[in-house]
C-alpha positions in Angstrom: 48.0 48.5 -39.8 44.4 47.2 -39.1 44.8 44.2 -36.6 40.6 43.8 -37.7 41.7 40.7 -39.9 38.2 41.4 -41.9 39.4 44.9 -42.6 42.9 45.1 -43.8 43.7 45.9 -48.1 45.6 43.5 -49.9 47.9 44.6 -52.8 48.5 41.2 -55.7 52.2 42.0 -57.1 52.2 38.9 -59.3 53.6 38.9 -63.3 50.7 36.0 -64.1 47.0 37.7 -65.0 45.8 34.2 -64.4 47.2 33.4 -61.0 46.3 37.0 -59.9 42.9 36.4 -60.9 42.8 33.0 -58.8 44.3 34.6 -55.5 42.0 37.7 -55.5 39.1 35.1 -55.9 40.2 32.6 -53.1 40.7 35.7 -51.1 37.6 37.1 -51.4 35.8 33.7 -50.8 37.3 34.5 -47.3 36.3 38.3 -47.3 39.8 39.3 -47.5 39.6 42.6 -49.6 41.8 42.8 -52.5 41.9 46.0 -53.1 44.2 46.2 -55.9 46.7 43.8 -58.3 49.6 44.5 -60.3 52.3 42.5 -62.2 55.4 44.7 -61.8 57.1 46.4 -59.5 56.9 50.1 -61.1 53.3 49.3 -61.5 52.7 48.2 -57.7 54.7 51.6 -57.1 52.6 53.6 -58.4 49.5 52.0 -57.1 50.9 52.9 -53.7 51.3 56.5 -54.4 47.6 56.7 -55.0 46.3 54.0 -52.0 47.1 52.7 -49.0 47.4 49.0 -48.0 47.9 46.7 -45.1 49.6 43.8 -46.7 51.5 43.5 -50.1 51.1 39.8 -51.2 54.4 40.1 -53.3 55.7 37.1 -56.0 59.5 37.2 -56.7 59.7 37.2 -60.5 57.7 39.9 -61.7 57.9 41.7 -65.3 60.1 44.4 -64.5 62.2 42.3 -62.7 62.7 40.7 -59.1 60.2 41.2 -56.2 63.2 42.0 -53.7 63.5 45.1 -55.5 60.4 46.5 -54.1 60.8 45.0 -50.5 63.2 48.1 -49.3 60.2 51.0 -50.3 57.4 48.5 -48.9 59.6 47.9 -45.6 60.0 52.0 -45.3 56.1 52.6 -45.9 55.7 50.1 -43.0 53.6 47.9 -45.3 54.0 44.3 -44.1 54.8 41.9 -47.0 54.1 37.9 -47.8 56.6 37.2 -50.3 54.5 34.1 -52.3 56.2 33.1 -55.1 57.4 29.2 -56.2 61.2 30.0 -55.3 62.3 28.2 -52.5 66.1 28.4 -52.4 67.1 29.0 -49.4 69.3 32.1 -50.6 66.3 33.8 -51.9 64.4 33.2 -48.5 66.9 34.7 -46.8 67.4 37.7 -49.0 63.8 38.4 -48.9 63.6 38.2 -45.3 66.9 40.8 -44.8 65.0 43.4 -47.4 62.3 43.0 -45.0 59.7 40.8 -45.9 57.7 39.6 -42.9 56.2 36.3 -44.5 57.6 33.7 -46.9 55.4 31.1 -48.7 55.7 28.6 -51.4 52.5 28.7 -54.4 52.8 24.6 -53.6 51.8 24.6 -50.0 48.0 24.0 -49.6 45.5 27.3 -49.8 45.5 27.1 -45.8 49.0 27.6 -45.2 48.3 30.6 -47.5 44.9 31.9 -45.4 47.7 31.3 -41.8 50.6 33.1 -43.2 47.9 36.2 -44.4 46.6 36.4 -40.7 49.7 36.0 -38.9 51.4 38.9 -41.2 48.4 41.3 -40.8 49.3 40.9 -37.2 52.6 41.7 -37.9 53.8 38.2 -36.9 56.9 36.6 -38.5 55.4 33.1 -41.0 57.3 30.9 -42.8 55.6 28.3 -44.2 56.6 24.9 -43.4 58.4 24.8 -47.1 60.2 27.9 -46.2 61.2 26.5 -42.6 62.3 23.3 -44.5 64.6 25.1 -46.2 66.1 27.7 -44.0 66.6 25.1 -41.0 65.2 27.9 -39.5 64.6 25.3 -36.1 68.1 23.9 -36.3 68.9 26.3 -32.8 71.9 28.2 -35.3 69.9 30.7 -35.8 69.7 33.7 -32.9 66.1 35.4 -32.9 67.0 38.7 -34.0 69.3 37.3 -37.1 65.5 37.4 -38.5 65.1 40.7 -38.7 65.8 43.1 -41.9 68.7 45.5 -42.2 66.6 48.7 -41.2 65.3 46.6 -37.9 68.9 44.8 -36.7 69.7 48.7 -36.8 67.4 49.5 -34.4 67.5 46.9 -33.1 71.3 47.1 -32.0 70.2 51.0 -31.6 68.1 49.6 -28.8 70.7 47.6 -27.0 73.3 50.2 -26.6 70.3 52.4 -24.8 69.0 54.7 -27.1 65.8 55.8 -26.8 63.3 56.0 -30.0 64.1 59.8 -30.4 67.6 59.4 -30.1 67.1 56.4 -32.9 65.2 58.7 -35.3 67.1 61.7 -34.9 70.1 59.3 -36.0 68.3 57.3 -38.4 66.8 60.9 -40.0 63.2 59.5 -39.3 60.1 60.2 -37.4 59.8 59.2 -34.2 56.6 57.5 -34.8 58.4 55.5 -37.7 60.7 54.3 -34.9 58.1 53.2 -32.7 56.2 51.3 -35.5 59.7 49.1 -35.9 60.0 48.5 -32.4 56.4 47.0 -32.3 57.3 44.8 -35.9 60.6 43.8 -34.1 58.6 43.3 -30.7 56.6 40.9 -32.7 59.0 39.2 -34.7 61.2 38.3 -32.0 57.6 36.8 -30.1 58.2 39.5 -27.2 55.4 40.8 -24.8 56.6 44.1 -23.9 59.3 46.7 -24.9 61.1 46.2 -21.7 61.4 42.5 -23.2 62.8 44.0 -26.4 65.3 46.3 -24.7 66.7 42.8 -22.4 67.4 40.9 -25.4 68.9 43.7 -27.4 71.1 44.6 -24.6 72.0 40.6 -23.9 72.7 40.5 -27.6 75.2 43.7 -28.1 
């Protein structure tokens, strides 16, 4: 993942040619490179068998069928996702965040909140717009830090606190070791840590 903002790729995964069309042009009136759009999910799959991106700007209702079907083979590509779609249920916010989406904004927040969610994501920083936040009560204090994290990272995660070490992880996980590593700097991020030793404190504290 480029942490350049000017230099990471942008996939569009949105079912409207129209609203596609306006993104990729407010993006590039930022120099944000799209480098590629698509309006389904088998179509965005396909697309990534042929390129590689940094961020996958992913709308939930696409003509295949939902977004959160794609969120699982983004998450294990390590492709960082902003889900921006108009659904705002809470439900939905939460599911997209558990299948691994690292950002979550609403199509009627204002074109800035869009331009601080795309930065903050391509820096692999959890945003939720303040639509999204709204909704989740995500500052209500109910909420523990790592209950943020998807499925494959509270794995790890827990993984972490019972003092396994990244090769350990992968070999029981049945994945590269360098896979591991690139979750434990997403959840290092997520969870607003410094340093791994951090991540290993709070993970143990949590077990």
């Amino acid at each position: 993942m480029n942490n350049n903002s000017s230099n990471f790729r942008i996939l569009i995964v949105d079912d409207h040619p129209a609203i596609r069309t306006g993104i990729s042009i407010l993006l590039k009136s930022r120099n944000i490179d799209v480098a590629a759009e698509a309006d389904s999910w088998t179509e965005a799959l396909a697309i990534l068998e042929q390129d590689q991106f940094d961020i996958v700007l992913l709308d939930l209702t696409l003509k295949d069928g939902s977004g959160l079907n794609l969120l699982p083979e983004l998450e294990s590509r390590n492709i960082y996702v902003l889900v921006y779609t108009m659904h705002e249920s809470s439900d939905l916010i939460k599911k997209a965040l558990d299948q691994g989406a690292l950002g979550y904004v609403s199509k009627q927040e204002e074109t800035d909140i869009l331009f601080e969610a795309i930065d903050m994501v391509a820096h692999g920083k959890r945003f939720l717009s303040p639509c999204a936040q709204r909704n989740l009560n995500i500052n209500s204090g109910d909420q523990k830090p790592e209950e943020t994290l998807s499925k494959r990272e509270k794995q790890i995660f827990v993984y972490i606190g019972k003092g396994f070490g990244s090769t350990e992880i992968a070999e029981k996980l049945n994945l590269s070791r360098s896979t591991i590593e690139t979750y434990c700097t997403r959840i290092t991020h997520k969870l607003n840590l410094e340093t791994r030793r951090e991540l290993r404190k709070l993970a143990i504290s949590s077990i």
